[in-house]
C-alpha positions as semicolon CSV with decimal commas, in nm:
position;residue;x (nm);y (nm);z (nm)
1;X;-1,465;-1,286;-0,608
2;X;-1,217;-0,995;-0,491
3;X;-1,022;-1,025;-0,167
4;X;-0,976;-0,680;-0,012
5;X;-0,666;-0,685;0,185
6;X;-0,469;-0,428;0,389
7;X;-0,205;-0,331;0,226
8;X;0,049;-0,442;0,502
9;X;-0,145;-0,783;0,451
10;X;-0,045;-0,793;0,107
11;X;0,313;-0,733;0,167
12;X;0,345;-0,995;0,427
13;X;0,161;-1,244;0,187
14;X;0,478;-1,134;-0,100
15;X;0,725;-1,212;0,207
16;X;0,559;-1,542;0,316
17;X;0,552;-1,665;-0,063
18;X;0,874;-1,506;-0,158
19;X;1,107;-1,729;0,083
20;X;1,331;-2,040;0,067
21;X;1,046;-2,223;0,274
22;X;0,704;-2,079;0,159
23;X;0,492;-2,069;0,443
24;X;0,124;-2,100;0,230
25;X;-0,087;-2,152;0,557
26;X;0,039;-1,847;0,700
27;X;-0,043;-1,648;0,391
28;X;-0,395;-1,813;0,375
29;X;-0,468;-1,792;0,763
30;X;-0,409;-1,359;0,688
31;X;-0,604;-1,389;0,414
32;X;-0,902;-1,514;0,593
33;X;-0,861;-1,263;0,899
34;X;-0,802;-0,958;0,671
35;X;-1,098;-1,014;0,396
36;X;-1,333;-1,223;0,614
37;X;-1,377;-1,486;0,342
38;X;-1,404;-1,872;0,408
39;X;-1,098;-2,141;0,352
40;X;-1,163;-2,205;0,005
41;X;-1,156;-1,861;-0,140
42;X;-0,853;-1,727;0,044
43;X;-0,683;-2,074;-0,071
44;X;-0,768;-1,985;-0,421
45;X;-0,677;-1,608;-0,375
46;X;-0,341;-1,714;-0,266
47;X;-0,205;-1,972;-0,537
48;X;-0,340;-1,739;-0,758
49;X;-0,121;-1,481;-0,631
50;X;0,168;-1,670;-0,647
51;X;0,108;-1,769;-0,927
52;X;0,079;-1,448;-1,162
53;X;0,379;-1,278;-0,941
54;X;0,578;-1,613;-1,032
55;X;0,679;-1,756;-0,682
56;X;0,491;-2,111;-0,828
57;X;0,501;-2,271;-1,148
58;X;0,138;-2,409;-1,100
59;X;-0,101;-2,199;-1,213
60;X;-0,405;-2,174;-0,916
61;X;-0,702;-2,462;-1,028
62;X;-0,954;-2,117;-1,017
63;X;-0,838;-1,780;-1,132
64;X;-1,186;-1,643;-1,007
65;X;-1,025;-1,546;-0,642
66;X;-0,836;-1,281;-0,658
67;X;-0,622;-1,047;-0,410
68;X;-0,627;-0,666;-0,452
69;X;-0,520;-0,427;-0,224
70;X;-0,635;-0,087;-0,355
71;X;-0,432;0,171;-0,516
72;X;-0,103;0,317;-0,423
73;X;0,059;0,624;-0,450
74;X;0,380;0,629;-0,638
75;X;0,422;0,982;-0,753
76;X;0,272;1,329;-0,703
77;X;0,355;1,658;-0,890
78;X;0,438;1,934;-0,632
79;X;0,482;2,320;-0,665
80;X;0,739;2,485;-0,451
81;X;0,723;2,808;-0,666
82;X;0,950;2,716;-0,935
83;X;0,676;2,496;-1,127
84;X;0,607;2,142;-1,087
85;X;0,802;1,851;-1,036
86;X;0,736;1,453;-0,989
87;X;0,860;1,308;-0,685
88;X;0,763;1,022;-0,466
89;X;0,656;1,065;-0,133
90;X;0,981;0,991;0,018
91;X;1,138;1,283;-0,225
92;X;0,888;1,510;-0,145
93;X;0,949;1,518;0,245
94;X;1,305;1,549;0,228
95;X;1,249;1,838;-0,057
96;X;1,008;2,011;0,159
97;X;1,252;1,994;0,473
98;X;1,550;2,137;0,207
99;X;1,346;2,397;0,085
100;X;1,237;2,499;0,446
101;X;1,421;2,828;0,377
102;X;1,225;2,938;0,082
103;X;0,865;2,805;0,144
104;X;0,875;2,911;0,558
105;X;0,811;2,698;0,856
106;X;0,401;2,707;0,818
107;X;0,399;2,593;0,456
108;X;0,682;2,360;0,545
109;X;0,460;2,204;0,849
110;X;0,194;2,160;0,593
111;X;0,350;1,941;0,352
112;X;0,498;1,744;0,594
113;X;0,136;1,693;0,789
114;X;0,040;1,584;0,404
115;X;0,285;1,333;0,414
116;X;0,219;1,148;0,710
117;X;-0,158;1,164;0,549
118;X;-0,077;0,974;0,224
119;X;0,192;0,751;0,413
120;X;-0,109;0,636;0,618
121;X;-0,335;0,570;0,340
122;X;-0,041;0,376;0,170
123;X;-0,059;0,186;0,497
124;X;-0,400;0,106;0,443
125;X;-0,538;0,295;0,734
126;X;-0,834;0,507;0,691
127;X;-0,797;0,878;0,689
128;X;-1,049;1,157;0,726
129;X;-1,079;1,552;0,754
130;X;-1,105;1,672;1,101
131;X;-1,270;2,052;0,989
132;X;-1,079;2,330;1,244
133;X;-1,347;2,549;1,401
134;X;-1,236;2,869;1,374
């Protein structure tokens, strides 16, 4: 079975099994609340995970609980006119602010609405389109 988390879930699970003191209830008790599941499965889920990311040295008793936390965005090719380049989303707001000049304010405004878009979605919120009436 697949645990869908949030991914600000699954980061907090990395920092409450990547300390001097793991705190394994904690991590199982936001397992449960994010993915609905019962004790059992999230316990699973979360040896498991520290397991394979190598914060335990004993392997989970059941591999067949598993956390994922959907995909994330890493890199994007972008066009400013001069052809594409691969930048991270980080890259590509400060590059859009530094080529402000070239692009103009509206196009500018744009990429930077974009941004907060995909930064949300790598929050694991849900996003939408809102159509404009014109």
């Amino acid at each position: 079975m697949i645990l869908k988390v949030k991914k600000t879930t699954y980061r907090q699970l990395l920092k409450y099994l990547d300390s001097s003191s793991p705190k394994k209830i904690a991590a199982i008790k936001a397992v449960r609340a994010d993915a609905k599941c019962g004790l059992r499965e999230a316990k699973d889920a979360v040896e498991h995970l520290a397991f394979i990311k190598g914060f335990s040295n004993h392997p989970a008793q059941t591999d067949e609980h598993k956390i994922y936390t959907g995909p994330t965005i890493k890199k994007l090719v972008v066009d400013y006119g001069n052809g594409g380049i691969e930048i991270d989303i980080e890259e590509m707001e400060l590059r859009a602010l530094m080529e402000m000049q070239t692009i103009g304010l509206d196009a500018c405004a744009d990429i930077l609405e974009l941004i907060s878009v995909l930064k949300a979605y790598d929050e694991g919120k849900r996003v939408g389109v809102i159509e404009e009436n014109e």
